[in-house]
N, C-alpha and C positions, 0 to 999 in steps of 0.2 A: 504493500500500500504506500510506502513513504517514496519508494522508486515511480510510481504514478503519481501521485501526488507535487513532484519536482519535474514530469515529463512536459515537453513542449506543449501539447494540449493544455494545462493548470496556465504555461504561459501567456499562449492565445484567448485562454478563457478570461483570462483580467484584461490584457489588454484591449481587444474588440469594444467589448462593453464599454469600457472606460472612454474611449477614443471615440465610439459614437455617443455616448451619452453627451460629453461635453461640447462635440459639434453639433448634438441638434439643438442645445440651449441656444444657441445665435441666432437661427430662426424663430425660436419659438419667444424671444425676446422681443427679438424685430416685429413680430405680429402684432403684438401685445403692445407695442407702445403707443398707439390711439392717433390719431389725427385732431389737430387743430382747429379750430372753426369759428369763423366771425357770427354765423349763425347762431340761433337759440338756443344752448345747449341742450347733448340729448339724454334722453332718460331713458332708466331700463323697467320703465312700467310698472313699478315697484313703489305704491305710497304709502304711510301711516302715518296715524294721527291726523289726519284728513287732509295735509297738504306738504306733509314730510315724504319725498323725493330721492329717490336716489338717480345720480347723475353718473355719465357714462365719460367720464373725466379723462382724457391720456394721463400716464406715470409723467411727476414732477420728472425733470432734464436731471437733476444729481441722482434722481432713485435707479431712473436709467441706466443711467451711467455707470451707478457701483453694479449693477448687471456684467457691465459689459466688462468692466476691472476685475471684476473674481472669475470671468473665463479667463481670461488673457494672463492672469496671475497662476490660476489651475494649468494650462497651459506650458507656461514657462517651468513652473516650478516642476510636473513630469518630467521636461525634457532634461534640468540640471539637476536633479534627484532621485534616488529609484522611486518608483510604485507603480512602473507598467511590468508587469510579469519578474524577466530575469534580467532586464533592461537599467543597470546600475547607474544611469544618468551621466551626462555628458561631464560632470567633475566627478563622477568616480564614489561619491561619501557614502561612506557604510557607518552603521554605529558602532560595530567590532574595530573601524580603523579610526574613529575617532575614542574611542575607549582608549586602544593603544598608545594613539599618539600622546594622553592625557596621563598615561603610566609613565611613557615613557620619560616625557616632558618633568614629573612629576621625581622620578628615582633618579632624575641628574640631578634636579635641583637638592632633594632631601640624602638621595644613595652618600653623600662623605658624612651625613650626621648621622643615618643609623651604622654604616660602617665605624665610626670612631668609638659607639656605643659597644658595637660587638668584640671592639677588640678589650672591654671591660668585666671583667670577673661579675657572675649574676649579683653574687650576695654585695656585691660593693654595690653594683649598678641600683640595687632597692632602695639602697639609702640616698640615689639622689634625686632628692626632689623636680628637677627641669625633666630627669629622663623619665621619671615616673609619670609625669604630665604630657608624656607623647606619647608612653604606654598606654595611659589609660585610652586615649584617643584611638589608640589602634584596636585596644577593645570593645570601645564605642562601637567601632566600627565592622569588627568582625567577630565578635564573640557574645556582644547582648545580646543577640538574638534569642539564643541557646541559656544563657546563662543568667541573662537581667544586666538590667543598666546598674544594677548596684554588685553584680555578680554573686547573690546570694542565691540564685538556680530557681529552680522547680522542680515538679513532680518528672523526675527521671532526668534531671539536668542538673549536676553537682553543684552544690552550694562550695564557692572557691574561699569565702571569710572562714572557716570553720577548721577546725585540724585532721578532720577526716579526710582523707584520700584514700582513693582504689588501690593508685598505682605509684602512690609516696609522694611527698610533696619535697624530695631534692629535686635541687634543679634541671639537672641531670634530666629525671623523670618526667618533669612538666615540660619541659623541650622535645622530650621525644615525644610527648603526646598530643604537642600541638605541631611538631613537622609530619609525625607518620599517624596520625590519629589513635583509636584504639576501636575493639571489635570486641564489643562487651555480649557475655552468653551466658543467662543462666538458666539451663534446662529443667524443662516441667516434668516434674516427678509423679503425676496423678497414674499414668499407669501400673508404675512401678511401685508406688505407698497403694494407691487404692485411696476412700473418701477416707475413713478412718484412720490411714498413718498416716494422710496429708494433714488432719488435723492435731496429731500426735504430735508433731514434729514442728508446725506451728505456735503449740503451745510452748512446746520444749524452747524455740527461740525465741518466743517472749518474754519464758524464762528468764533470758540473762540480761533483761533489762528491766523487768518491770516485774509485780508481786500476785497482779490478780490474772492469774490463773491455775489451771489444774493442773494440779503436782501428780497426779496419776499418772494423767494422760502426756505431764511432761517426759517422765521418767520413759512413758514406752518410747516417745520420740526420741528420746536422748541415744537408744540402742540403733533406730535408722538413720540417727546423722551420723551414728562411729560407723557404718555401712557403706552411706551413699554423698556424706555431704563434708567428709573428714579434709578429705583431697585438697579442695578448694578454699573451705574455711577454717581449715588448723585443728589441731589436736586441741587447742584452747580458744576455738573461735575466735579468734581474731581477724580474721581473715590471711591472703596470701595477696601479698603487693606486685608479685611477677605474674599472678594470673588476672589480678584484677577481680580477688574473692574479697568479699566484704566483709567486716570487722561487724560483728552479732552481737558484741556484749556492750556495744553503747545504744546509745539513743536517736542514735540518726539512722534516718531511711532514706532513703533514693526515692522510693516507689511508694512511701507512703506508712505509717506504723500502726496502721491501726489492722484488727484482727482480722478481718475480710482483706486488706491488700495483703499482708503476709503469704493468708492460706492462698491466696490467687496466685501472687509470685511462687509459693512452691510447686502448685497444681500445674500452673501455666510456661512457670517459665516467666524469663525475661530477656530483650534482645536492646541493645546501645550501644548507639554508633557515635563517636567524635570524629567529623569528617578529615584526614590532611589538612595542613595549608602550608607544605614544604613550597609545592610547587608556584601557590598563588603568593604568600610571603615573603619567601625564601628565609638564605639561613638569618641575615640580621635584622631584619624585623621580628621573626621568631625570637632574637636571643632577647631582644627589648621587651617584647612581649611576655615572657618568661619571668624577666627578674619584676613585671609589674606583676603577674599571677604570684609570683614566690613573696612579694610583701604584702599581699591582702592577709596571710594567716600566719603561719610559720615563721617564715622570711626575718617579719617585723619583729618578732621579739628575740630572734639572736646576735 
């Protein structure tokens, strides 16, 4: 469909249309603009109110006329811009080549200030106030979305103020997770517990942060997590920082902490992506980007 979709028929089908529509507006202008006349003016037989009239009046000469200025505008602007078909206009302008030019233009002017930054140890770079202010700007720019304009996250988008991390919060770590992303997995165990040790095992890891629940049904859980969930979350739950297993015996959720998302997350599963941005970045606005991630939590207090 997409190889139809860019064949020369898609081409001819915009252009034709386009090309006659806007030449039959010149005729059908010309019609329309009335004739003059010393005569009585004429009406179109239409009264109310018993002597309210409507008049059969030609268009004022300016109403005309911007007629005739937005063909000849529509016009021009086709021939020196694309929007006939494949037809990229007589200057050539794309938005992907002014995108570029606007990069480019952009990383001569700024490329020796984040170069002078990258050649600066992260933990130094946290502390200073100017580069943290281009940082932040850079996550204005590419990382609120995901995480909030104050970077405190959402439901399944890490909160970056807090001392929790996946994947550790050296710098080291926060650098590789924002040049090669991460590819977060955690597999739904409902076939394998069943309703009942889905709910075992939920209680069990409410357990380690919170009092109201069933110590029964904790205890059984506790025997399917040394089984199926040891691997990933540690002999003492705390998680594993090379797999990006999460740390059970505090109080932070990703996904939500209340009893219904828990048992969902063990039933279901859960799948989180941090996209790249090696290649959109590159490496020194990453390292800048980094030492501002590294002092929203951590960072700051060493």
């Amino acid at each position: 469909m997409a190889a139809d979709f860019v064949s020369n028929f898609w081409h001819w089908f915009i252009i034709i249309p386009t090309v006659i529509g806007i030449l039959a507006l010149i005729p059908l202008v010309m019609l329309n603009r009335g004739k003059k006349t010393t005569d009585e003016p004429e009406t179109m037989g239409h009264v109310w109110d018993e002597d309210l009239q409507e008049y059969n009046n030609p268009l004022p000469k300016w109403w005309l006329n911007m007629f005739y200025i937005t063909i000849v505008f529509g016009i021009v602007y086709l021939l020196l811009y694309p929007g006939l078909g494949k037809f990229q206009g007589i200057w050539g302008w794309s938005s992907t080549g002014q995108y570029q030019a606007e990069v480019t233009a952009a990383n001569e002017e700024f490329g020796p200030l984040f170069k002078q930054y990258a050649a600066i140890d992260v933990k130094t770079l946290a502390k200073n106030p100017e580069a943290l202010k281009t940082g932040e700007r850079l996550f204005a720019n590419y990382c609120s979305t995901c995480h909030g304009a104050d970077a405190r996250g959402a439901l399944g988008f890490p909160n970056l103020r807090d001392q929790d991390w996946l994947y550790g919060n050296d710098p080291a770590q926060i650098k590789t997770s924002i040049l090669n992303g991460r590819n977060g997995m955690m597999p739904g165990w409902e076939a394998a517990l069943g309703e009942d040790g889905v709910k075992n095992v939920t209680e069990f890891v409410l357990s380690l942060s919170r009092k109201d629940v069933d110590l029964d049904a904790a205890q059984a859980g506790r025997e399917h997590y040394n089984k199926m969930c040891i691997a990933c979350h540690g002999p003492d739950m705390k998680g594993n920082k090379q797999l990006g297993g999460a740390n059970l015996t505090d109080n932070v959720w990703l996904h939500g902490r209340s009893r219904k998302a828990v048992m969902h997350t063990i039933a279901k599963g859960r799948q989180g992506r941090m996209p790249p941005h090696k290649d959109f970045l590159g490496e020194d606005k990453a390292h800048l980007l980094t030492a501002y991630v590294y002092s929203l939590s951590a960072g700051q207090n060493q």
